[in-house]
N, C-alpha and C positions, 0 to 999 in steps of 0.2 A: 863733631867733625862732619859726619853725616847731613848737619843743616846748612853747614858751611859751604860744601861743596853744591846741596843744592842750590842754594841761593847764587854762587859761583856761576852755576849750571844756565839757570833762570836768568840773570843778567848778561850771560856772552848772547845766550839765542836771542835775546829781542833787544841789545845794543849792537847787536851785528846785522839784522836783518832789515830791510829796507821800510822805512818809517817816514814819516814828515824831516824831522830833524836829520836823517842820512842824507835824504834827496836834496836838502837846502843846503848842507853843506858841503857836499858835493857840488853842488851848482855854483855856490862861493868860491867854493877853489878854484871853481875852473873858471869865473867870470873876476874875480878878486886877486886870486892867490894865498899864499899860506899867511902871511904877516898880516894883511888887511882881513883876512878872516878869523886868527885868533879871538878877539872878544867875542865872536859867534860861538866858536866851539866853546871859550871858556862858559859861554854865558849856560849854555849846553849840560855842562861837566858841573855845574856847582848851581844850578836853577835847578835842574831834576832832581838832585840829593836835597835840596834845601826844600822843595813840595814833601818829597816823603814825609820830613819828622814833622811839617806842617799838618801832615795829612794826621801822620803820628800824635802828633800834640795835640790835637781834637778838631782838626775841619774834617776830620772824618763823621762825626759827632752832629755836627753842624749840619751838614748834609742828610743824614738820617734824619733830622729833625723838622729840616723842608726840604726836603725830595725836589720840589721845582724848579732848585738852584741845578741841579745836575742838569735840566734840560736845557737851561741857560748858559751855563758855563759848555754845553756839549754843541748848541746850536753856535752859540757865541764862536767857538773853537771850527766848526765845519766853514762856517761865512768867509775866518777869516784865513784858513786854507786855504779856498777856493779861490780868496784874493791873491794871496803869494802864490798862487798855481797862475793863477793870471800873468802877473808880475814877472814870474820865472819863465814863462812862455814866451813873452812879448819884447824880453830883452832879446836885441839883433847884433849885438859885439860886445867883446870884453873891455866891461868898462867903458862903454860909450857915452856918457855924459857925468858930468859933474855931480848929478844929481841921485846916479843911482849908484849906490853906494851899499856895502854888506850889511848886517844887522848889527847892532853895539850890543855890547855886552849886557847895558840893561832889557833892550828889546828882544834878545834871547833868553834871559829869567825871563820877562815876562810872557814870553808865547809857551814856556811849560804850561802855564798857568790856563790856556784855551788850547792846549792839544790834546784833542779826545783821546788819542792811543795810549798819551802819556798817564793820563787819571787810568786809565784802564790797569795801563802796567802798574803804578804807582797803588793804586788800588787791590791789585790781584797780588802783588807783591807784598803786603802790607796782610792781606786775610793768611796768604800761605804760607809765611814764615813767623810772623808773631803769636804769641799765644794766650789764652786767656787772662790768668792769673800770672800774665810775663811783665818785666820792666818795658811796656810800651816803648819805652823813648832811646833804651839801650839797645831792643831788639831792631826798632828803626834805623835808628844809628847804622847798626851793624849794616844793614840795608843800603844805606845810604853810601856807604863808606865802598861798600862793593861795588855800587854804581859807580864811583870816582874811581877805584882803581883800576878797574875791569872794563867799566863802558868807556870812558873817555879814551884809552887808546881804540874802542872799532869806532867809536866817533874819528879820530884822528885819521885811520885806515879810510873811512867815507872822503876826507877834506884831500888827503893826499890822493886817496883816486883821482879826486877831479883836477886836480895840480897835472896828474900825470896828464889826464886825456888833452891839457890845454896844449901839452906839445901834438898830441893828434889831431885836432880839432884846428887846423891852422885856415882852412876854408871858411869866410863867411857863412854861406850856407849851408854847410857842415857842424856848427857852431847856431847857427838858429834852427837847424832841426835838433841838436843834441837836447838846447834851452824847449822847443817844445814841446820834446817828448819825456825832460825831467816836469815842465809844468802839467801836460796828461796824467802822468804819473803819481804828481803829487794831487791831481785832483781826483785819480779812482781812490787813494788811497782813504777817501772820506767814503767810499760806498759802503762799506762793511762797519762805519760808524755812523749810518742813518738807522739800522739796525740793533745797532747793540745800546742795551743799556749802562751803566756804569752798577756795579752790585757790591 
């Protein structure tokens, strides 16, 4: 019971706090809305759990094995932050062209997969709650299963924020400074991942 709730514990603080994946879909909301953004959060809600037992089933293994791949997969991941931070900044109305359009459900599993915060969590999640001689794949599971119940509503809590702010945000340029202070935001958020390793 006691692992349960930490894991509990461990998932609300860093599915609730402000990450790559909150700022984006906050930004979706408020530039999208809730229905055109769904495939974003779903992709969110079942890409993150589906790394874990990945990680669980042996890419963790794999990694230890070439260390190089972290700095590729972590470079790889800061690039293309720094491009949706671009992206997110440089939108100037909701919805202004035909072309920009939310993320699909595939393009959200797939940026779990280049978001350094995410290997970090997934990772630090992964050392602190499995255990040596444990059913790897069970104790992931469990892992996993938390993040879907538990993260996907403060992911949801992020999408509806920005639903809300689009009734405040009724100003042009109210709305292009919101968009480039979520793309600032989502570009500091790689400073403390030039630093860190993945362990």
């Amino acid at each position: 019971m006691e692992i349960l709730l930490s894991i509990a514990l461990f998932v609300f603080s860093t599915s609730i706090t402000p990450g790559p994946n909150n700022l984006m879909i906050m930004s979706s909301g408020l530039n999208y809305g809730v229905e055109r953004s769904l495939p974003h959060m779903l992709g969110i809600c079942i890409g993150f759990p589906a790394m874990i037992m990945a990680i669980g089933f042996g890419m963790g293994t794999l990694f230890q094995q070439f260390p190089f791949l972290h700095e590729v997969v972590r470079w790889a991941g800061i690039t293309y932050l720094l491009y949706l931070a671009w992206k997110i900044a440089s939108t100037r109305d909701v919805g202004a062209t035909p072309q920009q359009k939310p993320f699909s459900f595939l393009q959200a599993v797939a940026f779990q997969w280049v978001n350094p915060k995410g290997w970090i969590m997934a990772v630090g999640a992964l050392a602190a709650f499995t255990t040596p001689n444990g059913e790897i794949l069970l104790e992931a599971g469990r892992i996993a299963l938390a993040f879907i119940l538990i993260g996907g509503p403060c992911i949801g809590i992020w999408l509806m924020f920005g639903v809300g702010l689009k009734r405040i945000l009724t100003e042009p340029r109210h709305l292009r400074a919101f968009n480039m202070t979520m793309g600032l935001l989502l570009a500091a958020s790689v400073i403390p991942m030039l630093t860190t390793e993945f362990s």
